[in-house]
KEPA-755784 format. One record per residue (C-alpha): chain; x, y, z. Coordinates in steps of 0.05 Angstrom, whole numbers, always signed. Layout:
residues N
+-------+--------+--------+--------+
: chain :      X :      Y :      Z :
+-------+--------+--------+--------+
:     A :      X :      Y :      Z :
...
+-------+--------+--------+--------+
***
This chain:
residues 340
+-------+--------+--------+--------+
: chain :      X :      Y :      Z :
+-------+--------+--------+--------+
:     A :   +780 :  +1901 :  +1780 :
:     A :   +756 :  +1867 :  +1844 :
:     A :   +798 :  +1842 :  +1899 :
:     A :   +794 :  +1771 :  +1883 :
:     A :   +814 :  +1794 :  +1812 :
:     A :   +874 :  +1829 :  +1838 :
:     A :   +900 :  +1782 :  +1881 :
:     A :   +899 :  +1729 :  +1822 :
:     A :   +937 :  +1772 :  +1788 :
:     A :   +990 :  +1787 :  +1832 :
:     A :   +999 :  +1713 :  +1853 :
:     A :  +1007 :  +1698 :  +1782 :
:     A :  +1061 :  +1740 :  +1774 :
:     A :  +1098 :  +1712 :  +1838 :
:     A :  +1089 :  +1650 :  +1806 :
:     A :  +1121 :  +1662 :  +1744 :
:     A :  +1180 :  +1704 :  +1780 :
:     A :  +1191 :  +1645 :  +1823 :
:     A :  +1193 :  +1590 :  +1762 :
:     A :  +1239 :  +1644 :  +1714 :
:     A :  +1299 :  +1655 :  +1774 :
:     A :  +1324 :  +1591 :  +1785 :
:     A :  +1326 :  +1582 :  +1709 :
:     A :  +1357 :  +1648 :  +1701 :
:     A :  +1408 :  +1634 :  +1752 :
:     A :  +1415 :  +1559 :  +1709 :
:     A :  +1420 :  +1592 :  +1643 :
:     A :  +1473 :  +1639 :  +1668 :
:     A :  +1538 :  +1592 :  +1656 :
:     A :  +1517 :  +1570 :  +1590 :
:     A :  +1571 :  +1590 :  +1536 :
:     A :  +1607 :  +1621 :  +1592 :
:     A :  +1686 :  +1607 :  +1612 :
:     A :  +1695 :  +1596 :  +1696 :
:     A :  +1774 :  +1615 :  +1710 :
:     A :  +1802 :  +1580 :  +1769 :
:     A :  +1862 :  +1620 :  +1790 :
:     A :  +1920 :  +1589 :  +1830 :
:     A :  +1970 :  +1636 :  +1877 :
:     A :  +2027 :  +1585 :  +1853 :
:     A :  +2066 :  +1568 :  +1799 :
:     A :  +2046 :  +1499 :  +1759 :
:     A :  +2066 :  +1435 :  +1787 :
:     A :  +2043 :  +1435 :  +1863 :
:     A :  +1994 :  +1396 :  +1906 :
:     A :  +1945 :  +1469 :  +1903 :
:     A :  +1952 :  +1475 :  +1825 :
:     A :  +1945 :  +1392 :  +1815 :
:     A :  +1881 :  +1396 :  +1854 :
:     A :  +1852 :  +1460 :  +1817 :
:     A :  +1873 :  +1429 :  +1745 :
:     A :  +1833 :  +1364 :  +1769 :
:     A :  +1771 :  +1402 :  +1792 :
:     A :  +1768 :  +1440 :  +1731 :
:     A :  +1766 :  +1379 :  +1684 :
:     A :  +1707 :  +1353 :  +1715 :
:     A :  +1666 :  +1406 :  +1753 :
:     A :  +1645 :  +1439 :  +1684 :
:     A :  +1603 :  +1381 :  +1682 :
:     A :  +1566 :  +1397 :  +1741 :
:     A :  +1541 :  +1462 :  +1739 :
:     A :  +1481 :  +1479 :  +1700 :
:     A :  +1500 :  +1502 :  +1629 :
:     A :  +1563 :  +1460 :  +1627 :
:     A :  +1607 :  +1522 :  +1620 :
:     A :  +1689 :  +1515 :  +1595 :
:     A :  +1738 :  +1512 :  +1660 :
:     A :  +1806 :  +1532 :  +1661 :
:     A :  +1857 :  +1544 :  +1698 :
:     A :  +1912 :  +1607 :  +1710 :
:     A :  +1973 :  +1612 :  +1745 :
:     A :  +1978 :  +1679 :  +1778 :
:     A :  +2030 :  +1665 :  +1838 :
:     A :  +2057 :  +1719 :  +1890 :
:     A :  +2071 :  +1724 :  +1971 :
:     A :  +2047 :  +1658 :  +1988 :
:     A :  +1981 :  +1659 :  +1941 :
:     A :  +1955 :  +1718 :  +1984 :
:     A :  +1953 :  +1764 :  +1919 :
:     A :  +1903 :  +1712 :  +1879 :
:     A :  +1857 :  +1714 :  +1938 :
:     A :  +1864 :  +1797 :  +1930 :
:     A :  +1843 :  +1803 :  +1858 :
:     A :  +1789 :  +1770 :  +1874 :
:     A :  +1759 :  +1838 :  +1900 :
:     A :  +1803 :  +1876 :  +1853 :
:     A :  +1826 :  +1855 :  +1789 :
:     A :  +1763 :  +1796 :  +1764 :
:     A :  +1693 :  +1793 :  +1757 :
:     A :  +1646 :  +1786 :  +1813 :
:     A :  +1591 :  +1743 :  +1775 :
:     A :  +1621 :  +1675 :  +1795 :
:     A :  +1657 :  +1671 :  +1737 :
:     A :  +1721 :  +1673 :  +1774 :
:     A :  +1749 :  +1622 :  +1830 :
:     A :  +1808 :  +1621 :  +1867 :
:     A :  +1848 :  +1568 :  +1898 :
:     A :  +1904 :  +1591 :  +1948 :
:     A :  +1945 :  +1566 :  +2010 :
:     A :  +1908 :  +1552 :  +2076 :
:     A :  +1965 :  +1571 :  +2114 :
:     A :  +1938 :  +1652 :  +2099 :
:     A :  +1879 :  +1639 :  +2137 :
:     A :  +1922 :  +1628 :  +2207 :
:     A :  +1967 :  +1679 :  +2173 :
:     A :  +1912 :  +1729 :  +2169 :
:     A :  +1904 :  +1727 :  +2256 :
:     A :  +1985 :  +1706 :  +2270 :
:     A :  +2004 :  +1767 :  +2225 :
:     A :  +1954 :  +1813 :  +2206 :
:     A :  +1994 :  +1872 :  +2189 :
:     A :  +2021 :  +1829 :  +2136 :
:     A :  +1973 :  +1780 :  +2110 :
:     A :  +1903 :  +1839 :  +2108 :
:     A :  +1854 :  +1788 :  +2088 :
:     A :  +1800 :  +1768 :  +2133 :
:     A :  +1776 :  +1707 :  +2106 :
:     A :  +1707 :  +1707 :  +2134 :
:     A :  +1691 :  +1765 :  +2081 :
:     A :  +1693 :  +1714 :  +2028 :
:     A :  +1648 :  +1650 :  +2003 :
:     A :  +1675 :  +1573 :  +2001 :
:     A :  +1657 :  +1534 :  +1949 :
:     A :  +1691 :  +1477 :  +1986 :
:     A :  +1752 :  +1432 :  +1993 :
:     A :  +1777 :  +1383 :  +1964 :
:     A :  +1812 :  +1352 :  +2020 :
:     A :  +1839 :  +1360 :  +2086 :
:     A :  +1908 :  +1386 :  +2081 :
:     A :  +1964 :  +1332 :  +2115 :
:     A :  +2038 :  +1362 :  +2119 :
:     A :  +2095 :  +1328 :  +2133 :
:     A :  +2163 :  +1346 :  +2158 :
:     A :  +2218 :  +1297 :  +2128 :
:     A :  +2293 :  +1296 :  +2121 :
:     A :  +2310 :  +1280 :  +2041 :
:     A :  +2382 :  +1249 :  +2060 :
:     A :  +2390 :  +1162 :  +2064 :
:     A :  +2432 :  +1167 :  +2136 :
:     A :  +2386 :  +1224 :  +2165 :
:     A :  +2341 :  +1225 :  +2220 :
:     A :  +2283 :  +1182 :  +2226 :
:     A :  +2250 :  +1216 :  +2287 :
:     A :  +2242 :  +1287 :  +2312 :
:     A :  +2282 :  +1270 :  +2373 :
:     A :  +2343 :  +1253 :  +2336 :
:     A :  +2337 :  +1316 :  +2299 :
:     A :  +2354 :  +1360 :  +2348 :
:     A :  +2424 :  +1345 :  +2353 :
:     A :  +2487 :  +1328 :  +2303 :
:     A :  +2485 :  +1353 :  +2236 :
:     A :  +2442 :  +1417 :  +2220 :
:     A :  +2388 :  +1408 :  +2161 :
:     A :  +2366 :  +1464 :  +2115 :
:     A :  +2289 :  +1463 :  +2099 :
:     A :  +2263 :  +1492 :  +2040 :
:     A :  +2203 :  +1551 :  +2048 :
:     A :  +2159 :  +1568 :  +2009 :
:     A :  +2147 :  +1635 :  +2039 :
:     A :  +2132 :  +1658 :  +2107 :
:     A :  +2061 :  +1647 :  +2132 :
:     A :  +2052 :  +1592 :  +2081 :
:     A :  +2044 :  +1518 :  +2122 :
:     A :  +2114 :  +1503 :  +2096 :
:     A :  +2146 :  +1555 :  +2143 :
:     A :  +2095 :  +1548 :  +2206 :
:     A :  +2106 :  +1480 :  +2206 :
:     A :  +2188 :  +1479 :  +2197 :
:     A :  +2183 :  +1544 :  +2262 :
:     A :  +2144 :  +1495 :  +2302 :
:     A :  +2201 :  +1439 :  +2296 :
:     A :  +2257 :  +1491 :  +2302 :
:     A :  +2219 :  +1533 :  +2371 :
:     A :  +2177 :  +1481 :  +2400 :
:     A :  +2216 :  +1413 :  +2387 :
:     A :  +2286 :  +1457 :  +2382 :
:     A :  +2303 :  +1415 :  +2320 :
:     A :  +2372 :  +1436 :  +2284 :
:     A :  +2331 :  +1464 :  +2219 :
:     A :  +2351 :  +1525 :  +2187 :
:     A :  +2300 :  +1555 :  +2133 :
:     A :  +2321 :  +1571 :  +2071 :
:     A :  +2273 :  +1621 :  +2039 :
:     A :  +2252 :  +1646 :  +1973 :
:     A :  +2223 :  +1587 :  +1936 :
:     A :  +2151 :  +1612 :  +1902 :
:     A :  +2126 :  +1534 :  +1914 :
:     A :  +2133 :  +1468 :  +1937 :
:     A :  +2155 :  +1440 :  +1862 :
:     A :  +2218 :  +1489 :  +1863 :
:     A :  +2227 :  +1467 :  +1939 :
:     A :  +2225 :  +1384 :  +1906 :
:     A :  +2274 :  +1415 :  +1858 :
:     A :  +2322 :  +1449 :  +1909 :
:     A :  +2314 :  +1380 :  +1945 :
:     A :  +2337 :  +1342 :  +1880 :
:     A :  +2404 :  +1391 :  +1869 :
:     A :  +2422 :  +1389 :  +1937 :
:     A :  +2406 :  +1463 :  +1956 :
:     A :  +2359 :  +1436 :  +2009 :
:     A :  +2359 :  +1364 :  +2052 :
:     A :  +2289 :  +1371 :  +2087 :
:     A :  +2217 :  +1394 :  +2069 :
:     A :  +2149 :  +1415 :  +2107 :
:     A :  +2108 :  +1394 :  +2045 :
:     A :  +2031 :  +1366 :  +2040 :
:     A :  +2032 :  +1295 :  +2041 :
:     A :  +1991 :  +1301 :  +1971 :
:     A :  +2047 :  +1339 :  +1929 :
:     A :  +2103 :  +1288 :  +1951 :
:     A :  +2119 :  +1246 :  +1892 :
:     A :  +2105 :  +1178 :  +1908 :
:     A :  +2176 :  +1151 :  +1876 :
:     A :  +2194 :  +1198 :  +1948 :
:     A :  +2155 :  +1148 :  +1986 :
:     A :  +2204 :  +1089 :  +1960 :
:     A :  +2270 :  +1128 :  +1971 :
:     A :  +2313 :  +1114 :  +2023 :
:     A :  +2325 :  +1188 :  +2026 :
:     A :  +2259 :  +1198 :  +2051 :
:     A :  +2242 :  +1201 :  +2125 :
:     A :  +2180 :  +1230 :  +2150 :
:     A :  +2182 :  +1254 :  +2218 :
:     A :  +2115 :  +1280 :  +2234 :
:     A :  +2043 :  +1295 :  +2212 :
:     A :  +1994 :  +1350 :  +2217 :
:     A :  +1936 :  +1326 :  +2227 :
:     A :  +1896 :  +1260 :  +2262 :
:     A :  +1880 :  +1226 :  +2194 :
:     A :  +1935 :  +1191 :  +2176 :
:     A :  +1931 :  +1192 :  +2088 :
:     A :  +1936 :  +1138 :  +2040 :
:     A :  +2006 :  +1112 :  +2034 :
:     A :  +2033 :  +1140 :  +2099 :
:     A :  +2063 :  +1091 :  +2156 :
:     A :  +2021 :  +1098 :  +2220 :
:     A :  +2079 :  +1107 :  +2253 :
:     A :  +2092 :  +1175 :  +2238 :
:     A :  +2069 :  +1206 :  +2296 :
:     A :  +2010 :  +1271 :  +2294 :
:     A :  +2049 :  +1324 :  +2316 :
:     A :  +1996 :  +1354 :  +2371 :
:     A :  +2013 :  +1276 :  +2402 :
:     A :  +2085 :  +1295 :  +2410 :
:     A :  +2086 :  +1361 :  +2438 :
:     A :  +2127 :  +1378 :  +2507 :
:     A :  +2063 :  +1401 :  +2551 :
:     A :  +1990 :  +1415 :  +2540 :
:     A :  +2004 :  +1500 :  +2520 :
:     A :  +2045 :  +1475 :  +2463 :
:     A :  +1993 :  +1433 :  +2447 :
:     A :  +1944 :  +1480 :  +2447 :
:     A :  +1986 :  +1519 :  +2398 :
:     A :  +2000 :  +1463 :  +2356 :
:     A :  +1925 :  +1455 :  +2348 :
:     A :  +1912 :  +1525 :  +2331 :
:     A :  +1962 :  +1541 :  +2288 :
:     A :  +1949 :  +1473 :  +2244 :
:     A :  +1883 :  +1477 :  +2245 :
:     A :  +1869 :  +1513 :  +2174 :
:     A :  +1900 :  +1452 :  +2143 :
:     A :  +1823 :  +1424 :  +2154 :
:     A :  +1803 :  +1462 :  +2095 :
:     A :  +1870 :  +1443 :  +2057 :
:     A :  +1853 :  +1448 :  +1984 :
:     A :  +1800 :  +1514 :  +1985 :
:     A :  +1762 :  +1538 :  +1929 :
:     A :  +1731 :  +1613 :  +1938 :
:     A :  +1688 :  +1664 :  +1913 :
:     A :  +1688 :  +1740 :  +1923 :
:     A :  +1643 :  +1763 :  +1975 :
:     A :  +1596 :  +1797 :  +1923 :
:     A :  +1582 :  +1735 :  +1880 :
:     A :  +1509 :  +1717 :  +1873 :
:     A :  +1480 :  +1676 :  +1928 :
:     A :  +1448 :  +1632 :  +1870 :
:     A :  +1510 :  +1627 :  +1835 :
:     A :  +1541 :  +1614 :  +1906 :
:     A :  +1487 :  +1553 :  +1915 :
:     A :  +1505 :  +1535 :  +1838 :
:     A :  +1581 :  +1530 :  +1850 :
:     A :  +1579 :  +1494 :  +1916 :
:     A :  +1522 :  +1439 :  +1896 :
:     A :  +1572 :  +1430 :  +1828 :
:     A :  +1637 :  +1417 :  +1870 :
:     A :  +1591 :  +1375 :  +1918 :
:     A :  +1578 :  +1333 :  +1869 :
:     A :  +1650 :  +1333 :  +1828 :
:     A :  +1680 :  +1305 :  +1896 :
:     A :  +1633 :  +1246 :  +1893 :
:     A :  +1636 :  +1238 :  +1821 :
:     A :  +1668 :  +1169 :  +1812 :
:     A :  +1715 :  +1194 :  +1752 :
:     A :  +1738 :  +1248 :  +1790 :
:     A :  +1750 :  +1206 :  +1840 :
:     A :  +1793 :  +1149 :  +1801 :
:     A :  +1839 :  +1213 :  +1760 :
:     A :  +1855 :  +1227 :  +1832 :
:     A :  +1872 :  +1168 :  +1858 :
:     A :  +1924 :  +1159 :  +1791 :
:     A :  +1948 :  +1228 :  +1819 :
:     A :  +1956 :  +1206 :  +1892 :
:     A :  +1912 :  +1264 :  +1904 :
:     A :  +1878 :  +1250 :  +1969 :
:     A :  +1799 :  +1262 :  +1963 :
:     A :  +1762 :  +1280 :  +2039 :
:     A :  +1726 :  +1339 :  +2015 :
:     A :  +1686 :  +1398 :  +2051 :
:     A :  +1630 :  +1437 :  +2032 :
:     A :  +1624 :  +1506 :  +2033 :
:     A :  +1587 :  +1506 :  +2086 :
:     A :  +1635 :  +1464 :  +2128 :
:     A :  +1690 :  +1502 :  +2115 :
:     A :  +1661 :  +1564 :  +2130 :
:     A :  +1646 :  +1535 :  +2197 :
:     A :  +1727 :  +1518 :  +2206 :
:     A :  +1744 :  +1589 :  +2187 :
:     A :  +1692 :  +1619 :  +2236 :
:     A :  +1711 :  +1575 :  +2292 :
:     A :  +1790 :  +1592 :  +2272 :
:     A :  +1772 :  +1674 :  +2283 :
:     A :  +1736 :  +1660 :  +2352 :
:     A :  +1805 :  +1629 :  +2392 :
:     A :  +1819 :  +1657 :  +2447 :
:     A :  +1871 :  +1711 :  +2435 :
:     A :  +1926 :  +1695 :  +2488 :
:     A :  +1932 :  +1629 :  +2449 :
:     A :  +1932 :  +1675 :  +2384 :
:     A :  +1992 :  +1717 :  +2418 :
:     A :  +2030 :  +1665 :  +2430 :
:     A :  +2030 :  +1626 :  +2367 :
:     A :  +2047 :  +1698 :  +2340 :
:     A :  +2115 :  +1700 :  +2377 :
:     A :  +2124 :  +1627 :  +2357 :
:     A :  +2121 :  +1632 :  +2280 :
:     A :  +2153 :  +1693 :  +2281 :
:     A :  +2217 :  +1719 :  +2245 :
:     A :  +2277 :  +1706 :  +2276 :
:     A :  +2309 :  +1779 :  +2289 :
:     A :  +2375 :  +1796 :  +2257 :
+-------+--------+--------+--------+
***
């Protein structure tokens, strides 16, 4: 065969190897199930968001594969991120939904939370996480400042590391509110309950999972928020936390150890999914966040919709790992457990 022959040949078959992948990597969901696990029991703002994802993102990705949704709860959602590595397949048939608070929690207490979250993919985010410290009692306090003295509140937590319990330590050690943590709870909806019997007066809870016949109560009085956006439904008036702080190193702390809430409702992949199926899962959730159903079922849900990609929130996490470790020690003594 001559060299012209040959080299006919051989782009031929490039050719056809080049037109048969991305229809392979298409073909790949079809008839398939896609699990989306959630570290928390039913009823929160993380499984609300995962159950609403999963109704419409089938839609999206090539094949139309069925979506559910399993409950697999345990030490803050950490374990649902592990068996991602562990326990389910690693052909993209699996995606996990957990707490953001575990990616500070991963540098504030690593011999604790062993997960370095750069080791796995992000699909993206459904929106930027906004917590909110408030005080479930009519005649309680309506600022931070008059928190800190007369009658001691109990918060509920929904386990250390989780944005419940950083956020109640920052009021208790930075703004020396009279909070005491009561701990235990495996989410925010048995925290709501605890709130509704009485166990608990006061919540650090994601603006999101607050029911909004809260937002009419006179019981409820938000005292803070997390982050600059201030969300649908909330008064400008509650002030951004970082705003408020004493001096500029608690600021600095503040900022650090809020910052995951950027990537507030995240949607993974183990590290050794596919790169197409990577691409195929991120375009898909790119385009269920625009998707003007899915964006009308969460707006009936009070869900709050100001998504990330994957690629964006990969950025966050990056830029997260790379602060400066004095600040890093310091927000570790902060959040801390108080010794006994």
């Amino acid at each position: 065969m001559s060299g012209r022959g040959l080299k006919i040949l051989v782009g031929a078959a490039a050719l056809a190897i080049a037109n048969l992948t991305p229809a392979a990597a298409d073909d790949f969901y079809k008839g398939k199930t896609v699990t989306i696990t959630v570290g928390f029991t039913p009823g929160g703002g993380f499984d609300a968001n995962a159950r609403l994802v999963a109704r419409f993102i089938g839609d999206h990705i090539p094949g139309h594969p069925n979506v559910i949704v399993v409950n697999a709860p345990g030490a803050a959602s950490s374990m649902s991120v592990e068996r991602l590595d562990v326990n389910e397949p690693t052909d993209g048939t699996y995606m996990d939904v957990f707490n953001f608070g575990l990616i500070g929690d991963s540098l504030l207490r690593p011999d604790v939370t062993k997960i370095d979250f750069r080791k796995y993919q992000f699909i993206g985010s459904v929106s930027e996480d906004v917590t909110t410290c408030y005080v479930w009692d009519e005649n309680g306090p309506k600022t931070l400042d008059a928190l800190k003295t007369g009658k001691r509140y109990i918060f509920g937590d929904a386990g250390q590391g989780a944005s419940e319990d950083i956020n109640t330590k920052i009021l208790i050690r930075i703004f020396h509110a009279n909070i005491t943590e009561a701990t235990g709870y495996p989410g925010s909806a048995e925290v709501r309950l605890a709130l509704e019997r009485g166990e608990v007066n006061g919540d650090c809870g994601t603006w999101s999972s607050i029911p909004a016949d809260y937002l009419k109560s006179p019981k409820f009085h938000p005292l803070m928020r997390s982050a600059k956006n201030v969300p649908e439904g909330m008064s400008p008036d509650v002030p951004y936390i970082v705003d408020i702080a004493p001096d500029d190193r608690s600021r600095d702390i503040i900022r650090f150890l809020v910052a995951d809430g950027q990537v507030g409702r995240p949607f993974i992949v183990s590290h050794a999914v596919p790169a197409d199926r990577v691409a195929i899962l991120r375009a898909a959730f790119t385009a269920t966040v625009k998707d003007p159903a899915f964006i009308a079922a969460a707006k009936t849900q009070n869900l709050p919709v100001s998504p990330k990609t994957g690629e964006e929130a990969t950025q966050i996490v990056n830029d997260l790992y790379a602060t400066p470790p004095d600040i890093v020690a310091e927000a570790q003594k902060l959040v801390a457990p108080e010794k006994k």
